[in-house]
C-alpha positions, 0 to 999 in steps of 0.5 A: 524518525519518519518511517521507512520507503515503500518497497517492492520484493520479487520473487520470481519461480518458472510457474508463478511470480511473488510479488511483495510490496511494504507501505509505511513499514507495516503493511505488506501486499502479497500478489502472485502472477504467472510469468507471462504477465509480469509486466502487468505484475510490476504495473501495480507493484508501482501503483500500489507503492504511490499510495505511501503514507497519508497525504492529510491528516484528518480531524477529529470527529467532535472537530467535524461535528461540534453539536453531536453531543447535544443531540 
């Protein structure tokens, strides 16, 4: 099952702006602006969402490194 989207939670008060983005369905970024801001606050909630899951996948390290253990 692939995991879920990312996705954005706002919680939004008179003094200060919750923001709540999830990666991957685990990570969380909590953020909190004033409201004049919060066009700068949904900005990076969506830069923050383009970094969703791995892009490649990496090898393993005796892959990278066949003679590391013959030092």
């Amino acid at each position: 099952m692939p995991p879920p989207p990312p996705s954005l939670q706002f919680l939004p008060s008179r003094r200060l702006m919750c923001f709540i983005v999830s990666l991957d369905g685990a990570a969380s970024t909590l953020y909190f602006l004033p409201p004049p801001r919060l066009l700068e606050g949904l900005r990076t909630a969506r830069a923050l969402m383009s970094f969703d899951g791995l892009h490649r996948a990496d090898d393993a390290l005796d892959e990278l490194l066949p003679w590391a253990g013959s030092v």
